[in-house]
DONU-74922 format. One record per residue: x, y, z of N, C-alpha, C, O, CB in turn; residue in three letters. Coordinates in steps of 0.2 Angstrom, whole numbers, padded with zeros to 4 digits, always signed. Each point is the difference from the previous one (the first is absolute). Glycine has a CB too. Layout:
BEGIN
XYZXYZXYZXYZXYZAla...
***
This chain:
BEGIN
+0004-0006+0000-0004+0006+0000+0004+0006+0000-0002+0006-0002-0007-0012+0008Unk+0015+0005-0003+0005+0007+0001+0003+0001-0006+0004+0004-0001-0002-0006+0014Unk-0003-0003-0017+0005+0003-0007-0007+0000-0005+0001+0001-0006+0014-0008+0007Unk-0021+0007+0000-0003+0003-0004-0001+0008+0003+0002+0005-0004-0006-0016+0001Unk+0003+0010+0008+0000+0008+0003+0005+0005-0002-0001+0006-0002-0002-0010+0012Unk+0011+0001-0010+0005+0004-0002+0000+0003-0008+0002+0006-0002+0003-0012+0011Unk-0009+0000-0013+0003+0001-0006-0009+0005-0002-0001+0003-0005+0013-0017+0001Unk-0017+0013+0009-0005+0005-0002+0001+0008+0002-0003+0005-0002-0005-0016+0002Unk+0013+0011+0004+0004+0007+0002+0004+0002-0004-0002+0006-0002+0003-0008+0011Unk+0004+0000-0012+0003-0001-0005-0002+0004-0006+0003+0005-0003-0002-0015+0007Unk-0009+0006-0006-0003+0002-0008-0002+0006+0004+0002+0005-0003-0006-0015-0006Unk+0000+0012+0015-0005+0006+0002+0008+0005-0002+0000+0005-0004-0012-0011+0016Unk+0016+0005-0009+0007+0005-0001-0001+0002-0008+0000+0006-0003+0010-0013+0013Unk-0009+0003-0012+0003+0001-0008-0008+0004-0005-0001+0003-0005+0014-0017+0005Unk-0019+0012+0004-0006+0003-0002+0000+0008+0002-0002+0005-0003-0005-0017+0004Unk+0009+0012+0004-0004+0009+0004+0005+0005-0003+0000+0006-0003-0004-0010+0017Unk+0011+0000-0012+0005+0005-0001+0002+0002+0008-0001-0004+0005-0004+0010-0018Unk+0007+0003+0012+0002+0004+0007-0005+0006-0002-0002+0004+0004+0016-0008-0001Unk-0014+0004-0008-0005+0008-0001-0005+0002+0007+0000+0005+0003-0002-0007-0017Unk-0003-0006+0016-0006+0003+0005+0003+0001+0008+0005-0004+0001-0015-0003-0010Unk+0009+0010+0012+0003+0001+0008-0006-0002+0005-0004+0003+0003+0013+0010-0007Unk-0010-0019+0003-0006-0006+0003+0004-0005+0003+0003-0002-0005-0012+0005-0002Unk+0009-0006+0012-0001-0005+0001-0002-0005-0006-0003+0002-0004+0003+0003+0014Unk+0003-0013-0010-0006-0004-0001+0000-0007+0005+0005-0004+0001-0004+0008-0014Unk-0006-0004+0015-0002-0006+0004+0000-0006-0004-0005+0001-0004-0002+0007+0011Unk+0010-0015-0008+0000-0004-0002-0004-0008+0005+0004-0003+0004+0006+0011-0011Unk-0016-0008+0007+0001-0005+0005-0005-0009-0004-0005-0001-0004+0005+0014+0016Unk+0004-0018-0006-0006-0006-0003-0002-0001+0004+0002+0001+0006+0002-0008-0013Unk-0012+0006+0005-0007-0001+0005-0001-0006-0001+0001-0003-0006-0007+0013+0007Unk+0003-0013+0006-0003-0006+0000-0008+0000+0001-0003+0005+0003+0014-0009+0001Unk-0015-0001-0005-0008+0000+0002-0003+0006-0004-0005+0003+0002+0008-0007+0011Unk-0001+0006-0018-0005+0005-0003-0007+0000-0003-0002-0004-0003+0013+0007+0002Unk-0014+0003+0002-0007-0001+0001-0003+0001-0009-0005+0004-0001+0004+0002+0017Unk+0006-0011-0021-0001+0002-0007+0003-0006-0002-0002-0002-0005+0002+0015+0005Unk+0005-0015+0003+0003-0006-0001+0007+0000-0005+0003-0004-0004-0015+0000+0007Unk+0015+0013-0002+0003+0001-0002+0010-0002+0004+0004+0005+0000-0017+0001-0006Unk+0014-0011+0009+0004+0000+0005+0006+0002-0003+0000+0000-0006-0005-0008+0013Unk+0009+0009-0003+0007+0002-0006+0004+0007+0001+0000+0002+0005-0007-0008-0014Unk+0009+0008+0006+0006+0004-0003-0004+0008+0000-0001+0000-0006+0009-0012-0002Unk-0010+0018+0010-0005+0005-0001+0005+0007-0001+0006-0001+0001-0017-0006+0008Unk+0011+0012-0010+0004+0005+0001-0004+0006-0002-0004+0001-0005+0013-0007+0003Unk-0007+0012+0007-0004+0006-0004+0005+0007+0005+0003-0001+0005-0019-0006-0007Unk+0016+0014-0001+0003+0003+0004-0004+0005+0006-0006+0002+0000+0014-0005-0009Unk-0005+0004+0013+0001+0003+0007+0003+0005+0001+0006-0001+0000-0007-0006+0003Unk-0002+0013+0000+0003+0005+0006+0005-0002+0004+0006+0003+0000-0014+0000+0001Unk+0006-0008+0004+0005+0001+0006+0000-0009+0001-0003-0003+0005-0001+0018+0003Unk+0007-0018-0012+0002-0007+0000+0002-0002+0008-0002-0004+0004+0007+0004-0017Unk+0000+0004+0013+0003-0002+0006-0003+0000+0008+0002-0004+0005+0006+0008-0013Unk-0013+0000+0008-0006+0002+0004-0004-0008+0000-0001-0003+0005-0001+0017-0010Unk+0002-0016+0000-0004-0008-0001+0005-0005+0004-0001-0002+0005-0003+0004-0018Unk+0007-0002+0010+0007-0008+0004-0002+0002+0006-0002-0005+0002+0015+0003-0010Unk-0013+0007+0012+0002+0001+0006-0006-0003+0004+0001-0003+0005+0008+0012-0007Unk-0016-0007+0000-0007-0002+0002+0000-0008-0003-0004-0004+0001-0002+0017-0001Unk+0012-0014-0003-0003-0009-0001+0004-0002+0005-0002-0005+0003+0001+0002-0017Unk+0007+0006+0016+0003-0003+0003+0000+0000+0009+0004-0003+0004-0001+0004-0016Unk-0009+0005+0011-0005+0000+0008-0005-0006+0000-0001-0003+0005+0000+0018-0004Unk-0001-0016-0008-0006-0003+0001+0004-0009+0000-0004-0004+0002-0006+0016-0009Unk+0015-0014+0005+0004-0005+0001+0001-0002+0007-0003-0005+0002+0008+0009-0011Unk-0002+0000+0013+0002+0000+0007-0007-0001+0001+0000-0005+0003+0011+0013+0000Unk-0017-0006-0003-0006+0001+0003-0002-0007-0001-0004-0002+0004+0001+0015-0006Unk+0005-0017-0003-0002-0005-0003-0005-0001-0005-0002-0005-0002+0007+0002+0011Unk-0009+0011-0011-0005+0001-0003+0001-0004-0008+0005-0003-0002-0007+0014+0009Unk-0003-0011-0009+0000+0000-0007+0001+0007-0004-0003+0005+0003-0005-0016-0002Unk+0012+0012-0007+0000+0005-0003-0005+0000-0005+0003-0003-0005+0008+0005+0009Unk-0015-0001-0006-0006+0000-0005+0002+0006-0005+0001+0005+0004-0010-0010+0005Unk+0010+0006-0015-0001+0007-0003-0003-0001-0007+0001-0005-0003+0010+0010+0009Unk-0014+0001-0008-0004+0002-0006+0004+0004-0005+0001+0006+0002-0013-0007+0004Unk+0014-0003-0012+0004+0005-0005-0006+0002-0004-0004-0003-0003+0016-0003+0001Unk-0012+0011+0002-0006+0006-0005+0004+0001-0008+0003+0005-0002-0008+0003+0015Unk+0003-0014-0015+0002+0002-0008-0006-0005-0005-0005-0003+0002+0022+0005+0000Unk-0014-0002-0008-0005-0007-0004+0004-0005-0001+0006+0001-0003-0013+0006-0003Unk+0005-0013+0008-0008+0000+0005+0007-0001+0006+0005-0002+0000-0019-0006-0008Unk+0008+0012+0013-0001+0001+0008+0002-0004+0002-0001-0004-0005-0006+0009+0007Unk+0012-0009+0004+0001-0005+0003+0002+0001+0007+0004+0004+0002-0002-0007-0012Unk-0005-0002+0013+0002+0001+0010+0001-0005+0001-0004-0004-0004-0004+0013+0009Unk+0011-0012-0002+0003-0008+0002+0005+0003+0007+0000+0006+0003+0000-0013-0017Unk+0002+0001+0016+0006+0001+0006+0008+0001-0003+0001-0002-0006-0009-0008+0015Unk+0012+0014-0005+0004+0003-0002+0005-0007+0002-0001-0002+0005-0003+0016-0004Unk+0010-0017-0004+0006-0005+0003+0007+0003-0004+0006-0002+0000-0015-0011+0003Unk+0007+0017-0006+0007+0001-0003+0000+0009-0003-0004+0002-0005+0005-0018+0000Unk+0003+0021+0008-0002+0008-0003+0008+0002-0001+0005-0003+0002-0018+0008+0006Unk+0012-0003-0011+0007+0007-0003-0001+0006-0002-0004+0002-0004+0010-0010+0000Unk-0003+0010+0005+0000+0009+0000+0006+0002-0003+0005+0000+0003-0011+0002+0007Unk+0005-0001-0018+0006+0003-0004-0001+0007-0001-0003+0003-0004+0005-0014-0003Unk+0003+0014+0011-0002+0008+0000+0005+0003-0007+0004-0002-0003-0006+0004+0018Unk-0001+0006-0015+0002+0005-0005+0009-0003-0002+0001-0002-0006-0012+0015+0011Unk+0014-0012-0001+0006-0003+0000+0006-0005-0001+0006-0001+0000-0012+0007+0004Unk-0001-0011-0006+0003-0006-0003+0002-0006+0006+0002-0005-0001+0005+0014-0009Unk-0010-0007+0018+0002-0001+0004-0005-0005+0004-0006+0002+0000+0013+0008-0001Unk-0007-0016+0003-0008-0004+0001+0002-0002+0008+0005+0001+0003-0009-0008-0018Unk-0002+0004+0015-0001-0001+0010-0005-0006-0002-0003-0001-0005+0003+0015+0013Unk+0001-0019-0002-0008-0006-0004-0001-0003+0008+0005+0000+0004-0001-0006-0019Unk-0011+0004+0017-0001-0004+0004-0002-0008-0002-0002-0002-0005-0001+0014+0011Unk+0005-0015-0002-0004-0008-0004-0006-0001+0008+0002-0001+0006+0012-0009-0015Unk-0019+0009+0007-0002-0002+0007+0002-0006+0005+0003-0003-0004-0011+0007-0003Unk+0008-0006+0011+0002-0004+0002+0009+0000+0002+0002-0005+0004-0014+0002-0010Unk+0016+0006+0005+0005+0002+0001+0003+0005+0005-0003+0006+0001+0000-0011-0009Unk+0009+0003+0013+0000+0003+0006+0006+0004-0001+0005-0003+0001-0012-0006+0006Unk+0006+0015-0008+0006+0007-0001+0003+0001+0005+0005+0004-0001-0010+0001-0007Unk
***
């Protein structure tokens, strides 16, 4: 799963460019309420704002649940996020793992 992830970082890199000054949120959801499980991406404001509530909601032992607002919509459980910022510079949580 982790070298699909990389190599779908990868293409998302070589698609956007550096022009846009957004975040992009890369994450695979599980259980999704469309049956789309898998590999999702869209961009973001304050990526880093995210990892850190997943990673309250981790410690908490919660489920992280999130809704990507694009076509088509998708909300499932979060187990795998990365945050590739304006800079070329990325951050990632995997659920279940202890930092």
């Amino acid at each position: 799963m982790k070298k699909i992830l990389l190599a779908g970082v990868a293409a998302l890199l070589l698609a956007t460019g550096t022009a846009h000054a957004v975040d992009i949120l890369i994450v695979v959801l599980e259980k999704t309420d469309n049956g789309t499980d898998g590999l999702h991406q869209t961009q973001v404001q304050d990526c880093k704002q995210f990892l850190q509530t997943v990673r309250q909601k981790m410690k908490a032992r919660q489920t992280v649940r999130l809704t990507i607002i694009a076509e088509p919509e998708v909300t499932g459980d979060v187990r795998h996020a990365v945050c590739i910022y304006p800079d070329g510079s990325k951050e990632e949580v995997i659920i279940g793992e202890v930092s």
